[in-house]
PDB file of N, CA, C and O in Angstrom:
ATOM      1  N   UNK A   1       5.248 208.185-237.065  1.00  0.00           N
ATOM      2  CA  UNK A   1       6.659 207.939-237.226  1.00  0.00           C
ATOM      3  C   UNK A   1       7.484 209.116-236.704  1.00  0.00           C
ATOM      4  O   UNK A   1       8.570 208.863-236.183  1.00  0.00           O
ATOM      5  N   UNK A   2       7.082 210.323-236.794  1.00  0.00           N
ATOM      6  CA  UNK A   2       7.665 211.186-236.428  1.00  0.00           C
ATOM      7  C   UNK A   2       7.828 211.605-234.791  1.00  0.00           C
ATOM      8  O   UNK A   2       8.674 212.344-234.287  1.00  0.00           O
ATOM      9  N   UNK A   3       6.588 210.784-234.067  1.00  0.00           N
ATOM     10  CA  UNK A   3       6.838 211.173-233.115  1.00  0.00           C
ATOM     11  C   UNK A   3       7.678 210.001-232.256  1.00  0.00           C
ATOM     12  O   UNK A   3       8.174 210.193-231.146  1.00  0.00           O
ATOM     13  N   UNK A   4       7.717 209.007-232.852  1.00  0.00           N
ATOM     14  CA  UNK A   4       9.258 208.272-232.461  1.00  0.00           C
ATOM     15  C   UNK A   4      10.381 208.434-232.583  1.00  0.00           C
ATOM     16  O   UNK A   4      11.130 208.092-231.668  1.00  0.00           O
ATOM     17  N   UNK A   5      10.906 209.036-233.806  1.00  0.00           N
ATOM     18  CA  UNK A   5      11.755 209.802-233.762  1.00  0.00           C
ATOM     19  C   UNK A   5      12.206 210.631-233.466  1.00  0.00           C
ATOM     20  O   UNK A   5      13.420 210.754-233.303  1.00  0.00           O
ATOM     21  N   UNK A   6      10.868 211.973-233.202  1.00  0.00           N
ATOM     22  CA  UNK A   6      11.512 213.054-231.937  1.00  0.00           C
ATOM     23  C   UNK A   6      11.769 212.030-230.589  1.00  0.00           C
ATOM     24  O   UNK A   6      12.280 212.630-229.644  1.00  0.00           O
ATOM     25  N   UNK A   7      11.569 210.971-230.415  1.00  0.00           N
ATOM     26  CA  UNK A   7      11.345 210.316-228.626  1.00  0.00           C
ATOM     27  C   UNK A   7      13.193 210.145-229.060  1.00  0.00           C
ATOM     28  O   UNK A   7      14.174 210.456-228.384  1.00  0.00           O
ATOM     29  N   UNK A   8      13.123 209.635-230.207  1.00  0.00           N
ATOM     30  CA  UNK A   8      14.665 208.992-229.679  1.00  0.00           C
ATOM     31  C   UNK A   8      15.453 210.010-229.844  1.00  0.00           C
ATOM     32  O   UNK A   8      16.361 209.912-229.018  1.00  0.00           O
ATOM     33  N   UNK A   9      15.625 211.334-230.762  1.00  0.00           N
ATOM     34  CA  UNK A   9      16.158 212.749-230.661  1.00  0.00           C
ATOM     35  C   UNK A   9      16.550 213.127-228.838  1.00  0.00           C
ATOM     36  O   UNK A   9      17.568 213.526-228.272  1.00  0.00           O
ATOM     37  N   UNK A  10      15.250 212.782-228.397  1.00  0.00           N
ATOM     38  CA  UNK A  10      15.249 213.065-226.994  1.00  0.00           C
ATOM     39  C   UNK A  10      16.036 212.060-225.989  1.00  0.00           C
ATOM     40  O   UNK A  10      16.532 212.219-224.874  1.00  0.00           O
ATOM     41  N   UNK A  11      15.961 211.267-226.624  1.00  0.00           N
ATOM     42  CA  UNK A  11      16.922 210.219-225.563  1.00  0.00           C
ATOM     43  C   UNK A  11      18.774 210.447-225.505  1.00  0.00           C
ATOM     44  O   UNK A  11      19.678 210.445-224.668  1.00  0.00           O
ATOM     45  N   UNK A  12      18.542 210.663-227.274  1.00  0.00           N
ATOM     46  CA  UNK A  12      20.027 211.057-228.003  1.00  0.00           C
ATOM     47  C   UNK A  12      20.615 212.153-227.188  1.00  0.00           C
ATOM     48  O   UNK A  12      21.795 212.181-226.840  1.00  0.00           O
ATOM     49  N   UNK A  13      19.317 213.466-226.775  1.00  0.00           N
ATOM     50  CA  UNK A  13      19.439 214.789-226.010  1.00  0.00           C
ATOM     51  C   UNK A  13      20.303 214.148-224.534  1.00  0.00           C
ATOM     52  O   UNK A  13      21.450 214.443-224.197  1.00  0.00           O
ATOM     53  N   UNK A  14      19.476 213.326-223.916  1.00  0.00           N
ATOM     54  CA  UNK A  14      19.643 213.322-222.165  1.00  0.00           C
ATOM     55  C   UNK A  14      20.695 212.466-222.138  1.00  0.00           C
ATOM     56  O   UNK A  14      21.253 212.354-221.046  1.00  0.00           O
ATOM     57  N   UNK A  15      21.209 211.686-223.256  1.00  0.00           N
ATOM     58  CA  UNK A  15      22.824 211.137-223.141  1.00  0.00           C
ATOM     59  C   UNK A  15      23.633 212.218-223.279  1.00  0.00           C
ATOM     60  O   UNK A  15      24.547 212.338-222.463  1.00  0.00           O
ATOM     61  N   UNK A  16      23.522 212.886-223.981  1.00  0.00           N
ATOM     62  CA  UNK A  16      24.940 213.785-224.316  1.00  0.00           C
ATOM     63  C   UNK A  16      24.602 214.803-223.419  1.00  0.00           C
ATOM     64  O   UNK A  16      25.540 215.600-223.425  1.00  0.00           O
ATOM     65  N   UNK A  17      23.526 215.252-222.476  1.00  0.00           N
ATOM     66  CA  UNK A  17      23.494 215.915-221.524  1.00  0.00           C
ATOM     67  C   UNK A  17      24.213 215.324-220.102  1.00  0.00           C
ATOM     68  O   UNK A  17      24.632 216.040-219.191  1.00  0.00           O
ATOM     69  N   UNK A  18      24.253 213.780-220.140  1.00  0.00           N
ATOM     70  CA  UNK A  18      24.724 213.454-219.437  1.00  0.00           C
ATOM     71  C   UNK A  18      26.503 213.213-218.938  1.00  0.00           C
ATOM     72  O   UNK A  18      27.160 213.071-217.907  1.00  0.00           O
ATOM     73  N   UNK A  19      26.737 213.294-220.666  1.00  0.00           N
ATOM     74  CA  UNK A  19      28.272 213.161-221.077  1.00  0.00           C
ATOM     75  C   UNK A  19      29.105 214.450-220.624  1.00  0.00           C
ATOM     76  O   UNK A  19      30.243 214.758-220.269  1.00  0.00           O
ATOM     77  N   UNK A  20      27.869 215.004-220.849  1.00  0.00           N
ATOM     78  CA  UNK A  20      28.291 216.971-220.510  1.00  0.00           C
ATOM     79  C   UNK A  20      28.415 216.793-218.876  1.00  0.00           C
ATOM     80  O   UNK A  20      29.555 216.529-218.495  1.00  0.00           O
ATOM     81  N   UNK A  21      27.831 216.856-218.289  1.00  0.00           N
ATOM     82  CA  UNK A  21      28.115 216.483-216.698  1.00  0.00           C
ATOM     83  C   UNK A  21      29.252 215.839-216.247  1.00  0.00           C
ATOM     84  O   UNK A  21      30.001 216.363-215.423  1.00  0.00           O
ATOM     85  N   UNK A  22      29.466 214.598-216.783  1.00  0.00           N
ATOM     86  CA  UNK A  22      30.484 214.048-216.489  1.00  0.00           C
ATOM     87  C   UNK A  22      31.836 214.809-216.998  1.00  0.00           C
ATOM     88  O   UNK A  22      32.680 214.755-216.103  1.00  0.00           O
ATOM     89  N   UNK A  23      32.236 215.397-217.979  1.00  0.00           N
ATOM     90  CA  UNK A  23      32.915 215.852-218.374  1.00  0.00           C
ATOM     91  C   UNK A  23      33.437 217.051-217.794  1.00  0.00           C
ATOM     92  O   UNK A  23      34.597 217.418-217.607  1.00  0.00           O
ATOM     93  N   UNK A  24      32.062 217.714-217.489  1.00  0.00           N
ATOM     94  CA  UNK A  24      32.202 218.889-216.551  1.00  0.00           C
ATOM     95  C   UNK A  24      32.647 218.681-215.548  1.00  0.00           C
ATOM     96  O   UNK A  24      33.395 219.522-215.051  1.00  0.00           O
ATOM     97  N   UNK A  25      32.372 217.558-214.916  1.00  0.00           N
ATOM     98  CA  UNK A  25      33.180 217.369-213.425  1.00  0.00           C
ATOM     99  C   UNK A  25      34.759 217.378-213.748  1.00  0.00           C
ATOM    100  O   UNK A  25      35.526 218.259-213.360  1.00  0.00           O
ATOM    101  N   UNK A  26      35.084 216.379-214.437  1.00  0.00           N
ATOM    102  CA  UNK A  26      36.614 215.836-214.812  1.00  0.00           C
ATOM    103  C   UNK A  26      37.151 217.290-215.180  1.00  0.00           C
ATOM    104  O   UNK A  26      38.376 217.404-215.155  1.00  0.00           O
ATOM    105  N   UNK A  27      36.521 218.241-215.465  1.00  0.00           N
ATOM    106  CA  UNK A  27      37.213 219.816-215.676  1.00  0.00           C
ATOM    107  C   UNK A  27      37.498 220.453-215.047  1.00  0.00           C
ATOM    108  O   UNK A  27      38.418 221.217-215.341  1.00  0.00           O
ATOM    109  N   UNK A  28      36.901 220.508-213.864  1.00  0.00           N
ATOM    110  CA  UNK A  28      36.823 220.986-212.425  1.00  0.00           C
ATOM    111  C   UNK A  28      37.682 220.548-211.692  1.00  0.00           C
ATOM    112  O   UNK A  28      38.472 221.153-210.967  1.00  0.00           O
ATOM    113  N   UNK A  29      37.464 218.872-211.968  1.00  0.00           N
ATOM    114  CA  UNK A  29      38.761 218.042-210.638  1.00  0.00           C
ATOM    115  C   UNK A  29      40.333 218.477-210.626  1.00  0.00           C
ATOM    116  O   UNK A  29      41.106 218.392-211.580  1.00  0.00           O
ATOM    117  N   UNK A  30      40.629 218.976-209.282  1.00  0.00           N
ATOM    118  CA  UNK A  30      42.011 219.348-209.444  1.00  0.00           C
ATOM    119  C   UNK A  30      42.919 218.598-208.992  1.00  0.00           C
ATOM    120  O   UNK A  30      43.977 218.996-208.505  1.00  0.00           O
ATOM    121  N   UNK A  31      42.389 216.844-209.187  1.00  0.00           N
ATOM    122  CA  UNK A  31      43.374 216.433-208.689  1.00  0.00           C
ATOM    123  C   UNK A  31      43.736 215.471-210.224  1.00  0.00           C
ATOM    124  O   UNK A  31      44.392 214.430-210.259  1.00  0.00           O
ATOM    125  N   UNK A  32      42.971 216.316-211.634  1.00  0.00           N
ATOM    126  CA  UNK A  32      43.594 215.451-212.513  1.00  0.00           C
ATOM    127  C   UNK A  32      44.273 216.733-213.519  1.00  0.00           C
ATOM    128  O   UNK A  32      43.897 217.902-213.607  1.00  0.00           O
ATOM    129  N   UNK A  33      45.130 216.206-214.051  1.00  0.00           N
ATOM    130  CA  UNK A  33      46.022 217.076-214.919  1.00  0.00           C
ATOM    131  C   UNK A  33      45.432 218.055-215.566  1.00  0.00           C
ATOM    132  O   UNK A  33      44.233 218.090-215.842  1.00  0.00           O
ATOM    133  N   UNK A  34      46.490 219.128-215.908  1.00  0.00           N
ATOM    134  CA  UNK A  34      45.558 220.046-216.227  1.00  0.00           C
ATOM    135  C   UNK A  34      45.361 219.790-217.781  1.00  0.00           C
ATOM    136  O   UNK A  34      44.317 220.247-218.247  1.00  0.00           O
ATOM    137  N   UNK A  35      46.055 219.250-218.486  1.00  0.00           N
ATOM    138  CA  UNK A  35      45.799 219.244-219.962  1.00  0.00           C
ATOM    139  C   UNK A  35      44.442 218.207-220.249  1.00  0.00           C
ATOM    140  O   UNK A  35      43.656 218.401-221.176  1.00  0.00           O
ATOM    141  N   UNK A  36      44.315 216.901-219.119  1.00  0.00           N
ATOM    142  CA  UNK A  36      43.258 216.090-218.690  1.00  0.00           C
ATOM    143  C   UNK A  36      42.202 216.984-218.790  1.00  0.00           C
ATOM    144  O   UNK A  36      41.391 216.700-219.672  1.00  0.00           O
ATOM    145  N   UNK A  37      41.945 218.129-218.045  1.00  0.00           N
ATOM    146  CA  UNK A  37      40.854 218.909-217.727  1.00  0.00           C
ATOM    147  C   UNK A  37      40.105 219.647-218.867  1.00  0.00           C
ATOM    148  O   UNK A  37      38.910 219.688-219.162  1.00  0.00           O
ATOM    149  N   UNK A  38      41.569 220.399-219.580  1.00  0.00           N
ATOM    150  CA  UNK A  38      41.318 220.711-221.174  1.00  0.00           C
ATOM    151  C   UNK A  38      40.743 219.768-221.736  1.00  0.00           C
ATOM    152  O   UNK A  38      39.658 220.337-221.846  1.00  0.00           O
ATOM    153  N   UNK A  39      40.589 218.876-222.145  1.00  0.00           N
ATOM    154  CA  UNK A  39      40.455 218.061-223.096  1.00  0.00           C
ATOM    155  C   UNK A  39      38.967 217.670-222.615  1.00  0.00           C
ATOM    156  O   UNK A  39      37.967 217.615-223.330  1.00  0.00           O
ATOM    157  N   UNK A  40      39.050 217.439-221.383  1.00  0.00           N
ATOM    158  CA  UNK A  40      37.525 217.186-220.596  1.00  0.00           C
ATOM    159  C   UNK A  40      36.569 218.836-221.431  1.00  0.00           C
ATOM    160  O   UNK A  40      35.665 218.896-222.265  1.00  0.00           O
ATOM    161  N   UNK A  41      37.117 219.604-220.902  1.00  0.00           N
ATOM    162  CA  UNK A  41      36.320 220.684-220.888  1.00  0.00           C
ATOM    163  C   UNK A  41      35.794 220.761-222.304  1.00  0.00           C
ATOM    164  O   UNK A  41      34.600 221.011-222.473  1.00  0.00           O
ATOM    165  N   UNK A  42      36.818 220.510-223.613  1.00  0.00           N
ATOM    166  CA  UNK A  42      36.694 220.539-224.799  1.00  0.00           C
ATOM    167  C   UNK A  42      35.354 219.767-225.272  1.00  0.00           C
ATOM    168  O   UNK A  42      34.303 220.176-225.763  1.00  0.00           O
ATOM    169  N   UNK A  43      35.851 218.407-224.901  1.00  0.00           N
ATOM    170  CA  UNK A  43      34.861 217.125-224.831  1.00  0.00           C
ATOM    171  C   UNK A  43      33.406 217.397-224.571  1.00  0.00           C
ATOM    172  O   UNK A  43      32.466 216.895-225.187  1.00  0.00           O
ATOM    173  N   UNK A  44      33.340 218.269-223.567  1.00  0.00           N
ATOM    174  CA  UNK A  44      31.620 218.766-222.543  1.00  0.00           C
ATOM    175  C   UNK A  44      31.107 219.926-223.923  1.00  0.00           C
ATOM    176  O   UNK A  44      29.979 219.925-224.415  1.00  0.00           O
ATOM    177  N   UNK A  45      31.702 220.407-224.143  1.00  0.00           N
ATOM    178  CA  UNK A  45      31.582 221.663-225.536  1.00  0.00           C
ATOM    179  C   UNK A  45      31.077 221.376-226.364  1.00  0.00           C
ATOM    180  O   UNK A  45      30.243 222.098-226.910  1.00  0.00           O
ATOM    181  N   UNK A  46      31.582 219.529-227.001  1.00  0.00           N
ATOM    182  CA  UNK A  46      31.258 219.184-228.044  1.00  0.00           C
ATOM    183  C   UNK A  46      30.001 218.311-227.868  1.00  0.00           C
ATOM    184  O   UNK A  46      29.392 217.906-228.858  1.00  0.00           O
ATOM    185  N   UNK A  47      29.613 218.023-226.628  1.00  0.00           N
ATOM    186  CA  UNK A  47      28.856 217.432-226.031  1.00  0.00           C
ATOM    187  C   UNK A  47      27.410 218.239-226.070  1.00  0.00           C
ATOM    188  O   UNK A  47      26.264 218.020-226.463  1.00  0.00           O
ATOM    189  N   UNK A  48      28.062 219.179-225.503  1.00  0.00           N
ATOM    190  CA  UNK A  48      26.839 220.012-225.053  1.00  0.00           C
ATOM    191  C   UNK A  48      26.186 220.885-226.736  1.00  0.00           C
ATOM    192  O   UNK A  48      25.236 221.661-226.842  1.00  0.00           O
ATOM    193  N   UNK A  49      26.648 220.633-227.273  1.00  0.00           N
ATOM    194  CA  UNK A  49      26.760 221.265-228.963  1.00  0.00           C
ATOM    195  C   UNK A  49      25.855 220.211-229.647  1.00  0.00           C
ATOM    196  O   UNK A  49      24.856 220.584-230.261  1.00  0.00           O
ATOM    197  N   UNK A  50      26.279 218.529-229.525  1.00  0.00           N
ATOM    198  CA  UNK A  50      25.520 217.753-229.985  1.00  0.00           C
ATOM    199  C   UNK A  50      24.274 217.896-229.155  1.00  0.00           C
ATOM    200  O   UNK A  50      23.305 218.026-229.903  1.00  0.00           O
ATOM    201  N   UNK A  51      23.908 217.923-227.744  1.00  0.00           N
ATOM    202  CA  UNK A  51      22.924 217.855-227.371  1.00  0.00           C
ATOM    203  C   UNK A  51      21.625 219.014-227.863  1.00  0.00           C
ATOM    204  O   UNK A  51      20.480 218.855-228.285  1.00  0.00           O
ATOM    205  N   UNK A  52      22.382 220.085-227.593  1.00  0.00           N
ATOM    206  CA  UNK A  52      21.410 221.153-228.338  1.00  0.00           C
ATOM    207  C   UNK A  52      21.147 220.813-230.195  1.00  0.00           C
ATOM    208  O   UNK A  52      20.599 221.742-230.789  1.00  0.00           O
ATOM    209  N   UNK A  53      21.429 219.860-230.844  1.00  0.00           N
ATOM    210  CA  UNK A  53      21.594 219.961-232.358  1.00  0.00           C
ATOM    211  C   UNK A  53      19.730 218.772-231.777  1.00  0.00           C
ATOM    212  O   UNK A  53      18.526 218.953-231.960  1.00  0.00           O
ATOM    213  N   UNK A  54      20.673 217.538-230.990  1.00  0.00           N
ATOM    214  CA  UNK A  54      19.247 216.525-230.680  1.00  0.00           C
ATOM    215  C   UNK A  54      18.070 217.718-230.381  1.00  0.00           C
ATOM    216  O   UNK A  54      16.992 217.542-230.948  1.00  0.00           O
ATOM    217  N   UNK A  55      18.141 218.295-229.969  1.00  0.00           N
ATOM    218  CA  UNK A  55      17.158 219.082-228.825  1.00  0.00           C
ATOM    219  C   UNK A  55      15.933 220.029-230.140  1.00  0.00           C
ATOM    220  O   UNK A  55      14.745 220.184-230.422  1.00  0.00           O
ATOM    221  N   UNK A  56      17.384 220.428-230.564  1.00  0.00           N
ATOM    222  CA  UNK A  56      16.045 220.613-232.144  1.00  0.00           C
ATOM    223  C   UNK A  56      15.662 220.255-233.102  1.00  0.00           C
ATOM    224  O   UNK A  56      14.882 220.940-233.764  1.00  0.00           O
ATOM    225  N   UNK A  57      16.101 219.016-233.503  1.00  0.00           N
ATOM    226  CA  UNK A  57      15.499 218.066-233.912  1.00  0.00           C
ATOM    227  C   UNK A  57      14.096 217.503-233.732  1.00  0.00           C
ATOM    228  O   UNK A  57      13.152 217.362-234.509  1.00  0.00           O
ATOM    229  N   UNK A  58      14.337 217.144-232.045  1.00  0.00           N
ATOM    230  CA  UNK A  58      13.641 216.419-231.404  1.00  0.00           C
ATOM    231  C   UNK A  58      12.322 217.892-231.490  1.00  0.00           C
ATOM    232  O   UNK A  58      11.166 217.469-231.500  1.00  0.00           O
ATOM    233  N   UNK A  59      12.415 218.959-231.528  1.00  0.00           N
ATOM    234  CA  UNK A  59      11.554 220.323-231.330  1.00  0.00           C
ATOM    235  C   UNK A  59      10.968 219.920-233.064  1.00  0.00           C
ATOM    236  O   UNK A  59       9.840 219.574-233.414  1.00  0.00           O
ATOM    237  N   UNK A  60      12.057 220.100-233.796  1.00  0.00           N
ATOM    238  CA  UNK A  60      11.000 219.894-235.262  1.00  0.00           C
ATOM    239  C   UNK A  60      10.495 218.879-235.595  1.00  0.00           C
ATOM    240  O   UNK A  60       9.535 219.039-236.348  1.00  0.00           O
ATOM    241  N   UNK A  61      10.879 217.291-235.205  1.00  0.00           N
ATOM    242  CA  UNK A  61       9.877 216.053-235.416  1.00  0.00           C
ATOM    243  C   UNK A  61       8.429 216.490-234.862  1.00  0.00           C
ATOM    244  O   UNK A  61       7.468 216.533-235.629  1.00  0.00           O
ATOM    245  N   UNK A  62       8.285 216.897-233.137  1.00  0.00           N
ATOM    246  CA  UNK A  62       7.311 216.985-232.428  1.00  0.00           C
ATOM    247  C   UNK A  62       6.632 218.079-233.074  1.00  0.00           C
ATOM    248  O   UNK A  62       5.556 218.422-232.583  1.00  0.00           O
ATOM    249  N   UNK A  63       7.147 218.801-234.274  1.00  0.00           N
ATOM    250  CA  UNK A  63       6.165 219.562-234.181  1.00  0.00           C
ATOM    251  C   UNK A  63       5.351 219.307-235.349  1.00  0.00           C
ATOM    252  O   UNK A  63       4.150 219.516-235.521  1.00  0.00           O
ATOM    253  N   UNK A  64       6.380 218.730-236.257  1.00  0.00           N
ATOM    254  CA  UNK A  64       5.633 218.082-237.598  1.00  0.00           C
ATOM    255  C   UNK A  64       5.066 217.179-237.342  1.00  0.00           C
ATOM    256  O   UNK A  64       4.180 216.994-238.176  1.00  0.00           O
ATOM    257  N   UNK A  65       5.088 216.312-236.443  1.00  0.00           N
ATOM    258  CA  UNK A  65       3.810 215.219-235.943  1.00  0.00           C
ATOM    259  C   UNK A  65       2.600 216.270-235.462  1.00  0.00           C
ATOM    260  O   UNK A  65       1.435 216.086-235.814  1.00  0.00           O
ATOM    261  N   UNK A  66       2.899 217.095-234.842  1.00  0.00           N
ATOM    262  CA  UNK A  66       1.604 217.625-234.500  1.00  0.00           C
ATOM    263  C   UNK A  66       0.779 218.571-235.209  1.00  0.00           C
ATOM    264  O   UNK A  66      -0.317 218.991-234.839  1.00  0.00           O
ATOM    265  N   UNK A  67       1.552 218.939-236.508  1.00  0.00           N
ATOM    266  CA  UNK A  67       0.847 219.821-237.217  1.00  0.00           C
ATOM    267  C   UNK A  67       0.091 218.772-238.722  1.00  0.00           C
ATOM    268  O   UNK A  67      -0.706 219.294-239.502  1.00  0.00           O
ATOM    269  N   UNK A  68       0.702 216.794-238.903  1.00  0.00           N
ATOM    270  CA  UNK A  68       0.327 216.696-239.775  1.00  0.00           C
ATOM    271  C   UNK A  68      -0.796 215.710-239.327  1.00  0.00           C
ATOM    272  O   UNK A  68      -1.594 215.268-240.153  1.00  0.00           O
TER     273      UNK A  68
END
């Protein structure tokens, strides 16, 4: 059980890694507003914050599957 749940930790990871990308672009683009960009940039922060929270999760399921 645990090691399905680290799988989906990990899936949870490579979405919000992906949200982070996108976001990151829209921060960069200078052809969208700048308060747009803020809010992007904010967004990728909180993104990239959830992804690292999945990421160790997904590190302590895999490891309690493998130690029980």
């Amino acid at each position: 059980m645990d090691a399905i749940k680290a799988g989906v930790e990990k899936i949870k990871e490579a979405t919000e890694e992906k949200k982070v990308d996108t976001k990151l672009q829209k921060s960069t683009d200078p052809n969208v507003k700048p308060s747009e960009r803020m809010d992007a940039q904010f967004e990728a922060d909180k993104a990239a914050a959830k992804a690292a929270e999945h990421h160790s999760k997904a590190e302590q399921l895999k490891n309690k599957h493998a130690h029980s």
